[in-house]
C-alpha positions as a printed NumPy array, in Angstrom:
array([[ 87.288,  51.171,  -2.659],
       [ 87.03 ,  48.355,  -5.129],
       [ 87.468,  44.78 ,  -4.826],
       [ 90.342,  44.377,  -6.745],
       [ 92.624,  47.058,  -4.972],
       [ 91.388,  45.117,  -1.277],
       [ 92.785,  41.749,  -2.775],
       [ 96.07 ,  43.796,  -4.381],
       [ 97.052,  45.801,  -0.713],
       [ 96.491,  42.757,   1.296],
       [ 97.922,  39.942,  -0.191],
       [100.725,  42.585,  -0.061],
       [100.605,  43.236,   3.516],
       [100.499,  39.111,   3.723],
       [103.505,  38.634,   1.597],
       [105.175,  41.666,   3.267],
       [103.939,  40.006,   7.269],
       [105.997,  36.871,   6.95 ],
       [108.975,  38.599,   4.59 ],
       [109.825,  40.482,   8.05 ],
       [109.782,  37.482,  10.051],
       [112.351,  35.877,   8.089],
       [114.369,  38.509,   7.541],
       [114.35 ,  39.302,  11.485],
       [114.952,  36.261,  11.915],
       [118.481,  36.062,   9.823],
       [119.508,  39.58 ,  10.645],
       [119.326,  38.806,  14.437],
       [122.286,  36.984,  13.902],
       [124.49 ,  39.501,  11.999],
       [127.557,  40.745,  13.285],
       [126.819,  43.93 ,  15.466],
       [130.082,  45.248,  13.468],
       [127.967,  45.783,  10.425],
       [125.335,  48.284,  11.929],
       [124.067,  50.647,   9.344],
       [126.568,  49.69 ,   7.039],
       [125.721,  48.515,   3.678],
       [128.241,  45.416,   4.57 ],
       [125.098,  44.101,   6.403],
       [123.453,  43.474,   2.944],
       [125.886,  41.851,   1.893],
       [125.933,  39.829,   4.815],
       [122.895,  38.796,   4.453],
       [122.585,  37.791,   1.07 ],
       [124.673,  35.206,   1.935],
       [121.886,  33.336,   3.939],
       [118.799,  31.272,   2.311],
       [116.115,  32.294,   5.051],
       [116.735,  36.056,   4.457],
       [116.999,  35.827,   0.652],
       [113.304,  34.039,   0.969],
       [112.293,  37.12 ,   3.589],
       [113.456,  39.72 ,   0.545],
       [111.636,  37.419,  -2.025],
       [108.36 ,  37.651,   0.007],
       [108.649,  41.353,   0.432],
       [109.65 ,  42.224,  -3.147],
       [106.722,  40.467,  -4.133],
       [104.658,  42.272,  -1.486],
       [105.816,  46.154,  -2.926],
       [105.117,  44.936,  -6.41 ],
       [101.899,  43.795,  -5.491],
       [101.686,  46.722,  -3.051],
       [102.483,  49.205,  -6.486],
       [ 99.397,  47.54 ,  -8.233],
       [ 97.589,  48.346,  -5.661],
       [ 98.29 ,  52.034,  -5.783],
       [ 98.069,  52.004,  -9.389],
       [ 94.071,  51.396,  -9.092],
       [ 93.745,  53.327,  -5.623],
       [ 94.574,  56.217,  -3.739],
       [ 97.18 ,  56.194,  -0.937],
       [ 95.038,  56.625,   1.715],
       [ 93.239,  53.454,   0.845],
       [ 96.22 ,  51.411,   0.299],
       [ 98.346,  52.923,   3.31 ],
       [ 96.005,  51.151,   6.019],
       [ 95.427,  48.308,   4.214],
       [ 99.008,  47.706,   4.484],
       [ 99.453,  48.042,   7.852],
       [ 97.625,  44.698,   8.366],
       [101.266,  43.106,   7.281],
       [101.932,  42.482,  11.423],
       [ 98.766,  40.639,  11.365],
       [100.368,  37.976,   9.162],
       [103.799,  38.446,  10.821],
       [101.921,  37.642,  13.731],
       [100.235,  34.685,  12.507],
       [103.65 ,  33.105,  11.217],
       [105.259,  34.21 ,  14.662],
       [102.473,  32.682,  16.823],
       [103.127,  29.218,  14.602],
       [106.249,  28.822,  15.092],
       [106.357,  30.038,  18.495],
       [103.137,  27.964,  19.679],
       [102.124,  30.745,  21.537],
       [ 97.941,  31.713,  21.844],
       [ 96.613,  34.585,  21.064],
       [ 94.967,  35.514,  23.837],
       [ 93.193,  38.464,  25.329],
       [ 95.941,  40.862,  24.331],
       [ 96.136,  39.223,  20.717],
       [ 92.616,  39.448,  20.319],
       [ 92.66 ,  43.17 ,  21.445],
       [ 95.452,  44.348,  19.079],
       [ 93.997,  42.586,  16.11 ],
       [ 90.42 ,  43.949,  16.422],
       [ 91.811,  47.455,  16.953],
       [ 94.433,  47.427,  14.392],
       [ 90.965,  45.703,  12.045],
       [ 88.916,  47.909,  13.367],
       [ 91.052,  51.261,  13.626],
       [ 91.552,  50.58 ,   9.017],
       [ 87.845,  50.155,   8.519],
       [ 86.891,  52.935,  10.512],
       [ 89.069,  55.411,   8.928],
       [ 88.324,  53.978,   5.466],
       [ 84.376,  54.595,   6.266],
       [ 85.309,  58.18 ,   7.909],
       [ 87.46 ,  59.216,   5.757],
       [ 86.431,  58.304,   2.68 ],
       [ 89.343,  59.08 ,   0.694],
       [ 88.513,  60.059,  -3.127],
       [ 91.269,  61.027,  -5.596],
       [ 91.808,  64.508,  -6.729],
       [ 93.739,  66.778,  -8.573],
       [ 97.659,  66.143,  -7.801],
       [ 98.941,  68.715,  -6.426],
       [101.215,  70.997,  -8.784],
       [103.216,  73.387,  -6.789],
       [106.754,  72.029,  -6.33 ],
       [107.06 ,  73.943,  -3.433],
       [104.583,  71.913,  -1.863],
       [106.006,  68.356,  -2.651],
       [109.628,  69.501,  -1.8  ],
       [108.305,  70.568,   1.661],
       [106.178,  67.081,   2.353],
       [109.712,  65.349,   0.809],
       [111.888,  67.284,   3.023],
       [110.085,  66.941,   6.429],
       [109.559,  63.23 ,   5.994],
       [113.089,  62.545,   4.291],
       [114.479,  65.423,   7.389],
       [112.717,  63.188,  10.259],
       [113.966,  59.877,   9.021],
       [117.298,  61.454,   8.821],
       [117.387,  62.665,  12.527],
       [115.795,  59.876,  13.722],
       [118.617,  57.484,  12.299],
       [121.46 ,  59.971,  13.61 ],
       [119.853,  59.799,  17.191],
       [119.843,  55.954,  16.412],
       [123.292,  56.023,  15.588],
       [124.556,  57.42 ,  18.596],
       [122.044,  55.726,  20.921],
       [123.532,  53.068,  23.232],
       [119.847,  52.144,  25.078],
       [117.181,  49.974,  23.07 ],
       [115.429,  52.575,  21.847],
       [117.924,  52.178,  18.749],
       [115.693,  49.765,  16.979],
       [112.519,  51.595,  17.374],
       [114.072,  55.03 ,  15.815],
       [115.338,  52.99 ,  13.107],
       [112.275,  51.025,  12.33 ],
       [110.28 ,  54.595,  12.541],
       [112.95 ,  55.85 ,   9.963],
       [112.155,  52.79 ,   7.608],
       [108.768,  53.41 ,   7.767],
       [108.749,  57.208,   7.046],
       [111.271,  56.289,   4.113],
       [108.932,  53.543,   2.525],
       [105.429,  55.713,   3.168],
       [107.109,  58.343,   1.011],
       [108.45 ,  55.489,  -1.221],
       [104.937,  54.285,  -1.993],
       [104.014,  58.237,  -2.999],
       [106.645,  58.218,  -5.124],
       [105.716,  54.709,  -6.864],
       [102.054,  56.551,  -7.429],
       [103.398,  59.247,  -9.022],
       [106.2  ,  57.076, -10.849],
       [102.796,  54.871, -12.468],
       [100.714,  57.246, -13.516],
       [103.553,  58.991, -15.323],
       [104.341,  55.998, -17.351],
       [100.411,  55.3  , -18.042],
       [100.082,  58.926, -18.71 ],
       [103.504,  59.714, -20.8  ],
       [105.26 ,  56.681, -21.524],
       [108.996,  54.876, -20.939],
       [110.066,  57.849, -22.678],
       [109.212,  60.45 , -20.155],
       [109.866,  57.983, -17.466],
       [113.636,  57.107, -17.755],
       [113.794,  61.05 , -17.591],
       [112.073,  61.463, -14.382],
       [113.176,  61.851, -11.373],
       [110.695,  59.848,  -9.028],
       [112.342,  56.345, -10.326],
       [115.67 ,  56.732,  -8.773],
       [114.181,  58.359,  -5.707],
       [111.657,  54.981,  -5.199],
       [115.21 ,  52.847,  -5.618],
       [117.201,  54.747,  -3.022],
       [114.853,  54.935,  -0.741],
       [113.849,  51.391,  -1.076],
       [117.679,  50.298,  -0.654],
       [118.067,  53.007,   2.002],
       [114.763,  52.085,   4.011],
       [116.124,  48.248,   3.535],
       [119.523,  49.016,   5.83 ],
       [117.503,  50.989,   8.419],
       [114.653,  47.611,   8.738],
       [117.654,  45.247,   9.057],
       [120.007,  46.943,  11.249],
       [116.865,  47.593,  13.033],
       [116.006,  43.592,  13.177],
       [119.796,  43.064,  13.894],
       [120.302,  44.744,  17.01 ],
       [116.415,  44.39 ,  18.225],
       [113.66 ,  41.824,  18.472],
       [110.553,  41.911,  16.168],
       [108.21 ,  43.462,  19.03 ],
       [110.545,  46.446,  19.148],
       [111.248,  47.096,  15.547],
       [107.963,  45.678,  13.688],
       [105.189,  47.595,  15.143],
       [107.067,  51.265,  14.894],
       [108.177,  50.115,  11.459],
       [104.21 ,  48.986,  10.605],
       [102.518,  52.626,  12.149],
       [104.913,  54.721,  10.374],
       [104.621,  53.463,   6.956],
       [101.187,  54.416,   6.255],
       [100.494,  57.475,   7.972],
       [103.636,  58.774,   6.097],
       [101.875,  57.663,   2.722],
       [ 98.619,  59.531,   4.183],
       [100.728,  62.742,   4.348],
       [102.458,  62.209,   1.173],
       [ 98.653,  61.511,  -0.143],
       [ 97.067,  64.739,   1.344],
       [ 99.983,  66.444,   0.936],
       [100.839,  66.688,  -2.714],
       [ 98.677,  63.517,  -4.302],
       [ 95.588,  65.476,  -4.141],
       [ 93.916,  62.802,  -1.858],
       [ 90.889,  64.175,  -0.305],
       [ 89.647,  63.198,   3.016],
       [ 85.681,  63.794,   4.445],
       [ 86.656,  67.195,   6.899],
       [ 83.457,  67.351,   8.406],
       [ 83.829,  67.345,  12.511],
       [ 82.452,  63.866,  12.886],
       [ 84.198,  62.515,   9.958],
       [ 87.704,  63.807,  11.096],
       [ 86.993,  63.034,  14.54 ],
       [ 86.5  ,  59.044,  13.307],
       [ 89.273,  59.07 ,  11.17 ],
       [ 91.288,  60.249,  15.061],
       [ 90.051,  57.107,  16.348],
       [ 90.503,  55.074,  13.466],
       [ 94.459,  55.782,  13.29 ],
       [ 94.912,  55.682,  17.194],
       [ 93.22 ,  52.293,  17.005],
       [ 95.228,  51.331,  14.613],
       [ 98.522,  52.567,  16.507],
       [ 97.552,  50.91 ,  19.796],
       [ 96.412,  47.345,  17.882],
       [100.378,  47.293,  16.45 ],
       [102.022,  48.053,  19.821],
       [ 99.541,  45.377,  21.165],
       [100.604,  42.525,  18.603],
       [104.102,  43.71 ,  18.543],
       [104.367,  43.171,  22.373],
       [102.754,  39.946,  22.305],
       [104.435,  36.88 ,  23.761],
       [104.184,  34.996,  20.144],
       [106.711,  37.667,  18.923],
       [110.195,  37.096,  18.983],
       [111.833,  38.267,  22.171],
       [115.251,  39.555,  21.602],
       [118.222,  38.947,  19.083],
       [119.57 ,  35.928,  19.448],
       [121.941,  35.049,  21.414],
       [125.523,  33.883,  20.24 ],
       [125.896,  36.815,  18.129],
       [128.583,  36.541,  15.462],
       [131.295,  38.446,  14.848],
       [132.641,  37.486,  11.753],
       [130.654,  37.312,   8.321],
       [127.151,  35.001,   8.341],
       [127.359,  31.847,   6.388],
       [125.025,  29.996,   4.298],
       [122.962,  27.344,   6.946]])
């Protein structure tokens, strides 16, 4: 893994950690009438806070796309996971809260749980993976979860709503960041030409727009600790299966190595539920919800 691509996938993760804050922040006050509805957008865009929350995480993905332009996905995929580290460094300053044993805990584990599937695994780039049958499955499965995932959402009336959606999101945007590999190397390898022809451009927009409405009816309807941590282990081992699965990543598959690269992704499962549950993050939407159409502050 070289220098550069560590610099490129966590200033991204930084950018993308304090984009959700703001944007949960804003969305927590949308009215519940716009639930997955692309009227929630437009809601939002009417509010400075959440407009700075998309700047921040526009600027994370593009820096986020660099990064996958010089590495594999299963290098960059962790790396970005360290976003609720910085969402929980913004929380925790303007909550005042300390970090405290349980703090501590999740960020050493979600730290630790990256490096030691990076050393493990030892993901190399390969051969991408020609077959269409083979990327249509990966696509379908991951686009097919995300799908049922929001339905059950949909219909859910318990608080379990937020987590599904946030889970969607994050399947949606792993397989977004696959695409956006494939989509760069293209365009190094054939040109504007061959790109505009391609499919895997429009696919990265709609499910960028598409992952968008699931994170911020997710943030509408639940607080940060319910939606951010789902949203944050999702995301990259989606991208690890879209790597493996039709990149041509290549992971160490020794016994040792694979049992490492176990711990290393339950570590870094059990770090995000740690943070996400911390008392720094924001506990619940807030309160005075309104019903009619937010206005500029």
């Amino acid at each position: 893994m070289s220098v550069l691509v560590l610099v490129l996938a966590v200033s991204a993760a930084c950018c993308l950690g304090f984009g959700f804050v703001l944007q949960q922040a804003a969305a927590s006050h949308a009215p519940r009438s716009d639930y997955l509805s692309f009227r929630l957008l437009l809601d939002l865009m009417r509010v400075p806070s959440w407009l700075a929350g998309i700047g921040l995480m526009v600027c994370g993905m593009a820096l986020g796309a660099l990064a996958l332009g010089e590495g594999e996905v299963s290098v960059v995929e962790p790396l970005l996971a360290t976003n609720l580290l910085f969402a929980m460094a913004l929380s925790r300053h303007r909550t005042g809260q300390r970090l405290g044993r349980q703090g501590w805990a999740g960020l050493w584990l979600l730290a630790g749980g990256v490096a030691a599937f990076l050393l493990a695994g030892q993901p190399q780039g390969g051969e991408a993976v020609t077959s269409p049958l083979r990327h249509w499955l990966v696509i379908g499965v991951v686009v097919g979860i995300a799908l049922l995932l929001t339905a059950f959402a949909k219909r859910s009336e318990s608080g379990v709503a937020p987590a599904l959606l946030a889970v969607a999101a994050g399947l949606l945007y792993g397989l977004q960041d696959a695409l956006t590999r494939v989509t760069g190397e293209r365009l190094s390898d054939e040109g504007w030409s061959a790109l505009v022809t391609a499919w895997q451009p429009y696919a990265v927009a709609v499910l960028g727009v598409t992952g968008l409405l699931l994170v911020q009816s997710a943030f509408e309807t639940g607080p940060l600790r319910v939606s951010l941590p789902p949203l944050t282990a999702s995301q990259p081992l989606a991208g690890i299966a879209c790597g493996v699965g039709f990149l041509g990543d290549r992971l160490r598959t020794d016994t040792g190595a694979l049992a490492w690269q176990a711990v290393g992704l339950v570590a870094i499962v059990v770090g995000i539920v740690l943070l996400g549950l911390h008392p720094a993050m924001p506990e619940g939407p807030v309160s005075g919800r309104r019903e009619k159409s937010l206005q500029p502050n």
